[in-house]
Structures are given as structure tokens and as C-alpha cells.
KOLZALO-162741 format. One line per field, with one value per residue (C-alpha): x, y, z; residue number from 1. Coordinates in pm, whole numbers, plus 50000, padded with zeros to 5 digits. Layout:
! residues N
x (X,...) .
y (Y,...) .
z (Z,...) .
seq (NUM,...) .
END
This chain:
! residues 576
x (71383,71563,71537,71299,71095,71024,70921,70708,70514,70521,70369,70105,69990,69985,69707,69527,69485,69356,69149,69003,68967,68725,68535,68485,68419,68130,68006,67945,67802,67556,67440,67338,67159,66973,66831,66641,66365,66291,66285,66028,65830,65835,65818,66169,66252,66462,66671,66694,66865,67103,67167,67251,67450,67683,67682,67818,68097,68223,68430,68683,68666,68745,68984,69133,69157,69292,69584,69659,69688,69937,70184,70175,70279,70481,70696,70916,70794,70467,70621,70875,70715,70925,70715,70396,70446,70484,70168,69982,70018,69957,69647,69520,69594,69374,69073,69074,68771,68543,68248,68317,68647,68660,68527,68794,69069,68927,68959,69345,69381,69274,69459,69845,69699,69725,70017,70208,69994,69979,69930,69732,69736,69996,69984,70240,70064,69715,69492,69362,69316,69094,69027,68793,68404,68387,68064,68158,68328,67952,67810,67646,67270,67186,66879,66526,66175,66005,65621,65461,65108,64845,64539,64290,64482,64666,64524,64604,64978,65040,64911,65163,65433,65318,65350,65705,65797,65712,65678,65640,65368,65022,64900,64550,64397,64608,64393,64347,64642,64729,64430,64579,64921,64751,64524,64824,65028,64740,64684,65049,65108,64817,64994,65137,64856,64509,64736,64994,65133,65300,65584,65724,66037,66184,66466,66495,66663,66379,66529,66462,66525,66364,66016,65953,66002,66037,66059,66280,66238,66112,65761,65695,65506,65520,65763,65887,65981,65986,66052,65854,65918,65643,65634,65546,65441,65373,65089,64910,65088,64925,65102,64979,65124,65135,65248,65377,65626,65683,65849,66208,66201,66009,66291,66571,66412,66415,66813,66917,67208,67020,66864,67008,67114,66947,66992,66955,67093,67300,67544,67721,67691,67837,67516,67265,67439,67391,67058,66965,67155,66974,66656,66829,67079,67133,67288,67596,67750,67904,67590,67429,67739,67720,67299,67356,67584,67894,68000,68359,68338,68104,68394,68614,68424,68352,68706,68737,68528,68565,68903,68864,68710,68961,69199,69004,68956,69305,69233,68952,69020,68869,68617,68458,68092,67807,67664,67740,68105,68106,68190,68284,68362,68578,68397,68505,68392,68512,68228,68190,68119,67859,68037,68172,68467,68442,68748,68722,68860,69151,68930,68545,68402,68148,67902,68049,68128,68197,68531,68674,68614,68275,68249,68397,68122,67865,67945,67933,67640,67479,67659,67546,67191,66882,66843,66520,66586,66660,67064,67319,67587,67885,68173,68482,68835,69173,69507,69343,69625,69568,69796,69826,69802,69452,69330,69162,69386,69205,69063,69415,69512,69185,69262,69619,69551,69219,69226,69612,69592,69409,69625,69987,70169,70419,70645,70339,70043,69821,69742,69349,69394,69067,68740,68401,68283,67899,67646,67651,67318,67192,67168,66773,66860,67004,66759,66466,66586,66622,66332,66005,65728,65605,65891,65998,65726,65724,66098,65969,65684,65940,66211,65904,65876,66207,66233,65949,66101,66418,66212,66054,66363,66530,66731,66694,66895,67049,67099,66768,66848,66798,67175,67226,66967,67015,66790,66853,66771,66409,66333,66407,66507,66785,66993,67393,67530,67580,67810,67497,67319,67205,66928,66561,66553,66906,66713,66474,66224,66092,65865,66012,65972,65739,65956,65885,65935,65966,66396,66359,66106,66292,66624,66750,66892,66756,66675,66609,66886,66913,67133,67320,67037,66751,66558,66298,66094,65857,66188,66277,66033,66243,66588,66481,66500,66227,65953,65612,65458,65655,65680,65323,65352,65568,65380,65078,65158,65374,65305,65287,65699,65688,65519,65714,65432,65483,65854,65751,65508,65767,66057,65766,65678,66073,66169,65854,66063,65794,65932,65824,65736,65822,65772,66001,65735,65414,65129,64923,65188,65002,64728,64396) .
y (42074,42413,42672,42885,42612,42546,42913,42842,42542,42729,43046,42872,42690,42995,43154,42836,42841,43208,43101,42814,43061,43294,43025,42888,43277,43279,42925,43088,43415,43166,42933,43272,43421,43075,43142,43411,43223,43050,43391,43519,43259,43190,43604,43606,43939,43936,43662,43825,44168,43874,43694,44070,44178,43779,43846,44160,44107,43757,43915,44021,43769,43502,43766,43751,43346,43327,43558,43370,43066,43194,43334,42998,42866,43141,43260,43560,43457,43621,44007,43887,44126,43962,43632,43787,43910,43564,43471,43773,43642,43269,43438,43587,43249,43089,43282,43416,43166,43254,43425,43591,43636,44051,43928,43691,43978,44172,43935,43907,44300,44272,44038,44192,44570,44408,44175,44529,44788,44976,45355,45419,45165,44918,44804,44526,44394,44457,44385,44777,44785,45137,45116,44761,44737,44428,44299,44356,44010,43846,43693,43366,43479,43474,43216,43341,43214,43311,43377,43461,43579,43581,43882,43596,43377,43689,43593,43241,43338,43477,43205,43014,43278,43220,42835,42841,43047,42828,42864,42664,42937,42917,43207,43369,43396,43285,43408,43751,43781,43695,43856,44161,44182,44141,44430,44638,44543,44650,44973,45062,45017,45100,45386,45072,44942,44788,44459,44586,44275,43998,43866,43843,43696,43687,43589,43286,43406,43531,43869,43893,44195,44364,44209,44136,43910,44040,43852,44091,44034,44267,44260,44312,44455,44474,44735,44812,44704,44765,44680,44410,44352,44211,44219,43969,43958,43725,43838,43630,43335,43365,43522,43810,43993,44350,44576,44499,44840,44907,45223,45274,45538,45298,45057,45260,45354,44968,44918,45223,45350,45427,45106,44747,44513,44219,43812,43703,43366,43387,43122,43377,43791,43929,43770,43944,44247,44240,44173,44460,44731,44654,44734,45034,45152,45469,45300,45304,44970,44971,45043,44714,44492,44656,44612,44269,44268,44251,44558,44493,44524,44746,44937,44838,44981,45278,45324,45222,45440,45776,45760,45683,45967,46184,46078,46201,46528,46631,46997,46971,47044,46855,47130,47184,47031,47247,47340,47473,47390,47074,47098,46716,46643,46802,46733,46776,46636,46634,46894,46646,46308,46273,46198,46317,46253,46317,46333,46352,46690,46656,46886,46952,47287,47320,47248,46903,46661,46357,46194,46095,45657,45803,45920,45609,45427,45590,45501,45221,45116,45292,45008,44763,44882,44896,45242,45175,45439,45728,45672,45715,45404,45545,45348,45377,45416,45378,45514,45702,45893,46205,46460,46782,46961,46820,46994,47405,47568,47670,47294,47217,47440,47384,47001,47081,47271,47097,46721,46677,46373,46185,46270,46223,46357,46159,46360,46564,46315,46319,46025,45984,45772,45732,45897,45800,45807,45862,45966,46369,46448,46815,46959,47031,47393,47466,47285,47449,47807,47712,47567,47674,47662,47336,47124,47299,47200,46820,46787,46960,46710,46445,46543,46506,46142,46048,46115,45918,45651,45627,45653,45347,45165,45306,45566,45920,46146,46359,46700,46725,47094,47061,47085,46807,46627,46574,46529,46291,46318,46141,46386,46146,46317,46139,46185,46140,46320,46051,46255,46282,45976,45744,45504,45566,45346,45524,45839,45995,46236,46491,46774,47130,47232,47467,47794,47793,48186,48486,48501,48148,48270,48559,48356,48391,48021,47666,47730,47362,47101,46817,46516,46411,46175,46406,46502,46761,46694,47012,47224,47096,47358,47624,47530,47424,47778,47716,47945,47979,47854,47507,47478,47513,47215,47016,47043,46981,46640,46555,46712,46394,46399,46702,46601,46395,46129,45979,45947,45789,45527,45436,45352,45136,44961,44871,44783,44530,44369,44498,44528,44858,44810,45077,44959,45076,45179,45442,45353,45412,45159,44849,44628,44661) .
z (09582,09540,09795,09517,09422,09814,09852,09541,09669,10019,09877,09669,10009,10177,09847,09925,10295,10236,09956,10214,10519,10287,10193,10526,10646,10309,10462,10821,10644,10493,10768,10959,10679,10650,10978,10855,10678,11046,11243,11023,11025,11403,11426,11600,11578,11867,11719,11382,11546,11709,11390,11225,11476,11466,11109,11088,11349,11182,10905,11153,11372,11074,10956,11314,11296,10927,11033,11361,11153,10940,11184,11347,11004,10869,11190,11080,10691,10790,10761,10474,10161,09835,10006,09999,09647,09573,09771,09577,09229,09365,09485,09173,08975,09235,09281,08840,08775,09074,08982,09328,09256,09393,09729,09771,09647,09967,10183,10105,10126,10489,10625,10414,10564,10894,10906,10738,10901,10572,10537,10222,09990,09855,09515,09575,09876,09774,09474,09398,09033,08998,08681,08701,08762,08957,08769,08372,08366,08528,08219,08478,08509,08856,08927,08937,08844,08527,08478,08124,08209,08043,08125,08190,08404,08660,08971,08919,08825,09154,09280,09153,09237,09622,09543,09439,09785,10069,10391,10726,10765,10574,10406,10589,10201,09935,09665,09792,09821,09454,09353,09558,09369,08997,09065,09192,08905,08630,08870,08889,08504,08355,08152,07947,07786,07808,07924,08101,08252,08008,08224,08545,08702,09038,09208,09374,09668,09930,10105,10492,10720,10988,11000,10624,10395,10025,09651,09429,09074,08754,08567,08200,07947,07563,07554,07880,08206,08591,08941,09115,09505,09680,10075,10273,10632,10921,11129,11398,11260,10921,10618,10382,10105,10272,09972,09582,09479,09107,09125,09140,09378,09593,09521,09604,09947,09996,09922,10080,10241,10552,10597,10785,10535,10419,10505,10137,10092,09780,09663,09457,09486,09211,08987,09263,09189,08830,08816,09085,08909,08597,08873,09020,08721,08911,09248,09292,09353,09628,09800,09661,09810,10112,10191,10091,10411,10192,10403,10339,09941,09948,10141,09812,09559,09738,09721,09407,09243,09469,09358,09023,09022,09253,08959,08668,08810,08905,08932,09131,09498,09846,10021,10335,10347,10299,10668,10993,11115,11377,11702,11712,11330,11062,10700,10387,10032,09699,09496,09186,09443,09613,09978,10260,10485,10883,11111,11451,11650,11862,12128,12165,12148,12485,12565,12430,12664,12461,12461,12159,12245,12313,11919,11799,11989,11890,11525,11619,11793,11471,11229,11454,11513,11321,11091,10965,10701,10950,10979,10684,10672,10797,10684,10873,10677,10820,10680,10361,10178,10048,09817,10025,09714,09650,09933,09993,10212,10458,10468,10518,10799,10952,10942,11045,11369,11505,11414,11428,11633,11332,11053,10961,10706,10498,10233,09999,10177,10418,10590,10782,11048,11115,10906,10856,10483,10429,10121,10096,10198,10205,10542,10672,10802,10436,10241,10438,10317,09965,09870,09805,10076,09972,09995,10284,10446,10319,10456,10778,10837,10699,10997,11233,11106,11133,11508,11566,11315,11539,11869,11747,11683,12030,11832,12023,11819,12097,11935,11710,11565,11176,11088,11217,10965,10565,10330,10054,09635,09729,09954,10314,10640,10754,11067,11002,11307,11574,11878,12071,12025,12241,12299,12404,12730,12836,12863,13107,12979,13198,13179,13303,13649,13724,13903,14277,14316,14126,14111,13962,13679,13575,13562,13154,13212,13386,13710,13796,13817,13488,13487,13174,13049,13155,12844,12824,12478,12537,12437,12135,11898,12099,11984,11558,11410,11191,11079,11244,10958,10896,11271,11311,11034,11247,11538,11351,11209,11493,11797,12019,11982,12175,12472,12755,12798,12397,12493,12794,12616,12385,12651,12834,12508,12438,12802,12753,12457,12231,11846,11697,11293,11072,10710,10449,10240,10291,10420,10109,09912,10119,10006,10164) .
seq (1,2,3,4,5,6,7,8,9,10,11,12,13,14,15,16,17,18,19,20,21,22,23,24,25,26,27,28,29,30,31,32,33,34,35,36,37,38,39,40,41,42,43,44,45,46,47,48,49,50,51,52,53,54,55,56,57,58,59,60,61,62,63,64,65,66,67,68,69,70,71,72,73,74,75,76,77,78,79,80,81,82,83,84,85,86,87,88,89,90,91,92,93,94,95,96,97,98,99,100,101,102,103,104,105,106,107,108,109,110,111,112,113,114,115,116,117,118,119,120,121,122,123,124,125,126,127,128,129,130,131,132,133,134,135,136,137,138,139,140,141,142,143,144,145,146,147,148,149,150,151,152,153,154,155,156,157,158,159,160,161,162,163,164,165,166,167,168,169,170,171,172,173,174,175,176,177,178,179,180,181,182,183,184,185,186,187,188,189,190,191,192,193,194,195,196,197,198,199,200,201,202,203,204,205,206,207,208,209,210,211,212,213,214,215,216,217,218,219,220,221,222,223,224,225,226,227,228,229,230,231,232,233,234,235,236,237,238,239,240,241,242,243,244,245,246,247,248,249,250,251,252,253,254,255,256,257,258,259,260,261,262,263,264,265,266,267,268,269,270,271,272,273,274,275,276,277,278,279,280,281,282,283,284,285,286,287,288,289,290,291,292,293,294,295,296,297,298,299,300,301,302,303,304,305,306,307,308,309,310,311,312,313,314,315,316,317,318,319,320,321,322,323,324,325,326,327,328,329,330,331,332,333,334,335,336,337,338,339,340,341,342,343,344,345,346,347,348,349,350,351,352,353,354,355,356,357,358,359,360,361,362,363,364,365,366,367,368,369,370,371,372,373,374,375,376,377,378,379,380,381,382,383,384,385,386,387,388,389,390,391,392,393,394,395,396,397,398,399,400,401,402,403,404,405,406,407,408,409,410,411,412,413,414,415,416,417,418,419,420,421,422,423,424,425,426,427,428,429,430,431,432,433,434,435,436,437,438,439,440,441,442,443,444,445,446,447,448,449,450,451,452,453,454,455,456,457,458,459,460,461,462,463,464,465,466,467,468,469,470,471,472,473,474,475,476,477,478,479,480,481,482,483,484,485,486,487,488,489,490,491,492,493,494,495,496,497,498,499,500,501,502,503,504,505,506,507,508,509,510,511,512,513,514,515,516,517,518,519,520,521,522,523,524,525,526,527,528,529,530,531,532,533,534,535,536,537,538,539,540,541,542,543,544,545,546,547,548,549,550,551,552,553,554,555,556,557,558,559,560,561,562,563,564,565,566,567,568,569,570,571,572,573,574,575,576) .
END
């Protein structure tokens, strides 16, 4: 054998042993998802968090085994680039008939950015192609159940829809709960007709997180069609059908960017995909990879289309974000796109006392924790090149002179070492001012919520001023600014200390002594800024989080190991 057919065979090995270590990485992915059918059933709740957290953490540690393997095989062959080009288009060849094939073209992009530490991207190393939706090629129809229904027979319908789902866990009333879901269904679409309901079809896939269980599918009338998820729950070892959503906007709250992604145990993705966007045609889809826990190509395709679009505006410059200058983070965004890119300062402003590994931790713990809806996905991006031209300049010097230690530049580029990529939301201090009293006051009472949201799931915010709070197109407070946070049972709440004399009282500052975790919740209406009216609102409809004892409560209910439910849904979306 020649010397270039041996590189051949040896390169076409190497595209299969990569091929082989995603597909034993997609087998792992699996068996822990699997898991999630038992923890909801045995209410497991504690094991579930485990299970998300393993899950989440095995990409890279399969991506860490897969590249030890080859550099045992390839020695000084494993930095040798004309060889990798020859392992790239081996690659391609390979994984071309997958219906997964994208996933498996991610994969590969890791593991070259690491063996060659790229900067940016490499088109000869890595598979990029901008100008591709990963879905248009999907034509396999991913597998669901299929219900016609007829107006007489509803109840029984959904009785067979329960049938097909089962569970080691009976249901407390079966036909309620079918009886439940038909009369929400006629209520919810009674603007299509007399007989609204003529079809239905659902996935077969069950989707598990937090404590629900959920059947995703669509339901159809004569003309028309919408979203049907129906939520399940497991209460006192007994199973009910807590709430059926219809509405998109109900929909979208459930696949959000600020929620923990779902164990959904999907042979293929890219089918899943295709079927939700045709639920949620307005989300982007890089958001749907990633809350299926695809976090890695949901990374992908945010790149892929943010940059798309970068490229089809080439006269449109990279701004600083709406809202007060951070003390921790430089932002900037890109006006026509909705996102935003953080950097970390070389140097903290006081009264910041956070180092920098502190900051990166913090992001952390958020990626690994559950956001219940209160927490924006911060993605983390390493090495993202930039034109210096593309940038304001006074974003430029800004970025220049305070976060110099995170960027490089390389010939008319600038290269992000390390920056956080989330949704663009629009800040709570802004969005307060702007609109009119009513929704300022829904967003107020909505902040007030989300606090209590992330107190439940041993979130405390840290800094709870409203700029440090966005509020998203459906109107949802969400917290995105994570320097400052920290968990509930880290914390002590306290109530202020009376002053012992008269010097004391009159001090303009504390005259009383408070440790780094000492909290003191009966400040917080001091330090918001808002108006007496919407923060006689707030402290209306959520007064309690103002008040040292509630914090208390809560840090005694989580130190018990007690689970805290906040349903992804209002209250008034449940079944009685």
C-alpha cells in the first residue's frame, strides 16, 4: 500500500472512530434521559436535578475521552492539519445519510477547536457552512400518535390518549381526567366552531422536567390548528392531568430560554425539531436544540444564524446594550438581532468584590441549576472573531481599555476570549418608564414573582435593583445578571438593628456591623427606584418577600430537602 493510500485508510478510521465516539456519547445521553420516566413516577425529584446535572456535563467529558483516544492513536498525526483535512471530508462522507447528521458535524468541530486551539473559526478544520438550516433536508416524520375525534365520543378519546401513555403509576380518576382535557379543548377553541375538535396527534416521546410530565402534540379543527400539551402530575402516588395549554404564548413559556431543558427520549432530534417549529414557527431554532438539552447545537445554530445575519447587514455596526453601564460586564448587541454579548471587566467598579473565577462561576452554577423561567440561558463562547470595523467606536475603546484581558486583536479582528451570549431582553428600570401605567404595573407585580420564583428554587438574586431584570416579548420578568448571585441557604437574612443611642440613629450610613452573606430583605423597596404607586403594587401583591421571616421559611423548607413547585404555567391554566 502506498504511503497516500495508508493515510487514506488511516484518515477514514480516524472519521469512523469519531463517528463511533458520538454515537456512544448519544447512547449515554439516552440511557439518562430514560431515567426520567422512573423519577417521576417514584416522585424523585432529587434524582432528576442529579440526572440533569450528569447529563449536561457528559458532552465534555465524552469529548474529553474521544480526544484522549486519538492522541494515543495519532501521536504527532494528531496536530498534523493536511491529515485532518483528510479526516474532514472522510467525515462528511460518513455522517451525509444521518438524519442527525448536524449533531454529529458538531461534535467533530469540538474536538479539531481543541486539538488546534482555534481562534474564530476555521473553515478547513471545521464544518461552518452559514448559509444551511439544519432541518430543510428532514423530510422523515418524526413518530407521534394520531386521534380523529368525533364530538360524541371526546371523553372517551382521551381516554384512549391516557391509554397509549403508560405509567407504573395509576391515574386517581382516569375519566375526569379525560373528561377534564375535552372540556378544555371545546372551551379553549370554541371561536372555531360548534365542533371545534376533529383531530389530535401527539408525539410519542413523553417530555419530563422539573416535576411534570407533558405529551406535546397539536389538535385540529376544520380549518385550523393549534398547540396541544397536556401536563401531567404525580401527586400522593396517584396521577392527574394538571393543565391542557392551547395557546402559543402558553407554549413558548414552556420551551423557553429561561427554563431547564427537558429529558425527552428521542431516537433522532432533528424530526422533534421539525415538528415543534411548525408548533412554535416564531422560535428560533437554536433555542429548540438547546431545551431539548442539545446545548451544544443549539450553540451552533446560534452561531449560525447571528452571523448570517452579521453578514447580511454589513453596514450595520455592534452597539452598547440598552441600560445602565455594568460594573462587572461589558454588553454589546447587534440593533437588528435580538442578543447580547457580555465580556467580563478586567477590574470591578466598588462596591464589587467579586473576582473574575467568581463571575465565571456564577454562570455557571446558573447552567447547571434549575431556572424555572426566572434565568436567561447564558451560553458561553470562546475565541469569537470580530471585524474591528464592525464595531461603534466608543464600544471599541471602551472594550479596548476595560476588558483588555478578554480580547485579542489579530490584524483588523477582534478576538472574545471568553463572552456569554444571551436573548436581548428589555431592562425593568427602562421598560417601567416607557410604558403605560398598566403594564408597568403588570411587569412590577411580575418582578415581585420572579424573586419569589427563584427563592423557591434556591436562586437569591443578589443585587435585586430593576436594571438588573429584563423583561421578555410575553411580558416575563427575568433575571440575567448573575455577579451577585448566590443561593438561598448560603445566605442569612436578618432584620435591621434597632440604633442603641442617638449618634447611631442619626448616622447617614449602617451603623450596625453585616457580614458578606448577611441579607436584610426589609431594604430592598428602599434601593428599586420605583414609583409610590407601582411600589405600593409590589408590596401589595408581594409583600411577604420583604419581610426577613418568608426568607427564613424558605431556607428551612430547602435545608429540609423539601422540592419547591413552580409550574410553568398560571394558576388559572390548571384543571379543577
Amino acid at each position: 500500500m502506498s504511503a497516500d493510500s495508508a493515510a487514506l485508510a488511516q484518515a477514514v478510521a480516524v472519521a469512523g472512530q469519531i463517528r463511533d465516539a458520538f454515537a456512544d456519547y448519544h447512547a449515554r445521553f439516552a440511557a439518562i434521559t430514560r431515567r426520567a420516566q422512573g423519577r417521576f413516577e417514584r416522585c424523585d425529584w432529587n434524582g432528576a436535578r442529579d440526572d440533569a446535572v450528569e447529563r449536561i456535563e457528559l458532552y465534555d467529558r465524552c469529548i474529553a475521552e474521544a480526544s484522549d483516544a486519538l492522541e494515543t492513536r495519532l501521536g504527532e498525526q494528531a496536530r498534523d492539519r493536511g491529515f485532518w483535512s483528510q479526516v474532514h471530508t472522510a467525515y462528511a462522507q460518513a455522517v451525509a445519510p444521518l438524519l442527525d447528521g448536524e449533531l454529529y458535524k458538531t461534535f467533530f468541530n469540538t474536538l479539531t477547536r481543541r486539538f488546534f486551539k482555534t481562534r474564530g473559526v476555521d473553515p478547513a478544520m471545521e464544518f461552518v457552512a452559514l448559509d444551511i438550516e439544519p432541518t430543510d433536508a428532514i423530510t422523515h416524520p418524526v413518530a407521534r400518535h394520531s386521534y380523529a375525534v368525533s364530538e360524541e365520543r371526546l371523553v372517551e378519546t382521551f381516554m384512549r390518549v391516557l391509554d397509549d401513555y403508560p405509567f407504573a403509576v395509576p391515574y386517581a380518576h382516569r375519566t375526569r381526567c379525560a373528561a377534564g382535557i375535552a372540556v378544555r379543548l371545546q372551551e379553549d377553541l370554541q371561536h372555531w366552531g360548534p365542533h371545534p375538535v376533529r383531530a389530535v396527534e401527539l408525539l410519542n416521546t413523553v417530555f419530563y422536567r422539573e416535576q411534570r410530565a407533558y405529551l406535546i402534540g397539536r389538535v385540529f379543527g376544520e380549518r385550523a390548528f393549534s398547540p396541544c400539551v397536556i401536563a401531567l402530575v404525580n401527586e400522593d402516588g396517584a396521577l392527574k392531568v394538571d393543565a391542557v395549554l392551547t395557546l402559543r404564548s402558553e407554549v413558548v413559556q414552556l420551551f423557553s430560554y429561561s427554563r431547564s431543558y427537558f429529558h425527552a427520549d428521542l431516537g433522532t432530534v432533528g424530526d422533534a425539531v421539525v415538528f415543534l417549529r411548525t408548533l412554535l414557527p416564531g422560535k428560533p431554532i437554536d433555542e429548540l436544540y438547546t431545551v431539548l438539552g442539545r446545548a451544544k447545537q443549539g450553540k451552533t445554530e446560534r452561531y449560525r444564524t447571528f452571523f448570517r445575519q452579521f453578514a447580511a447587514q454589513p453596514g450595520e455596526r455592534l452597539v452598547r446594550a440598552d441600560g445602565e453601564r455594568g460594573m462587572v460586564m461589558a454588553v454589546f448587541t447587534l440593533p437588528s438581532y435580538p442578543l447580547v454579548f457580555k465580556i467580563i471587566r478586567d477590574r470591578f467598579a466598588y462596591p464589587k468584590e467579586v473576582a473574575r473565577e467568581e463571575v465565571e462561576a456564577k454562570y455557571s452554577l446558573v447552567f447547571h441549576h434549575d431556572r424555572v423561567g426566572r434565568l436567561v440561558d447564558a451560553q458561553p463562547f470562546r475565541f469569537l472573531r470580530f471585524p474591528r470595523s464592525r464595531f461603534e467606536p466608543d464600544l471599541l475603546d471602551e472594550l479596548l481599555s476595560t476588558c483588555a484581558g478578554s480580547i485579542s486583536q489579530d490584524g483588523d479582528d477582534l478576538v472574545l476570549h471568553l463572552c456569554y451570549v444571551e436573548r436581548r431582553l428589555r431592562p425593568l428600570n427602562l421598560y417601567v418608564r416607557e410604558q403605560p401605567a398598566e403594564a408597568a404595573r403588570a411587569a412590577v407585580i411580575d418582578y415581585g414573582q420572579a424573586i419569589r420564583d427563584l427563592a423557591l428554587s434556591n436562586i437569591f438574586p443578589g443585587d435585586l435593583l430593576l436594571k438588573n431584570f429584563g423583561v421578555s416579548r410575553h411580558g416575563r420578568a427575568i433575571f440575567y445578571d448573575y455577579d451577585e448571585l448566590c443561593l438561598v441557604t448560603d445566605c442569612r437574612f436578618r432584620a435591621v438593628p434597632a440604633p442603641r443611642n442617638h449618634e447611631e440613629e442619626m448616622e447617614s450610613g449602617a451603623w450596625f456591623y453585616a457580614h458578606g452573606n448577611d441579607v436584610f430583605p426589609e431594604q430592598f423597596p428602599r434601593f428599586l427606584g420605583l414609583s409610590p404607586p407601582l411600589l405600593g403594587a409590589l408590596m401589595h401583591a408581594h409583600g411577604d418577600i420583604f419581610r426577613m421571616q418568608w426568607w427564613q421559611q424558605v431556607q428551612a423548607g430547602l435545608a429540609s430537602g423539601q422540592r419547591n413547585d413552580v409550574a410553568p404555567y398560571p394558576s388559572q391554566r390548571r384543571l379543577p
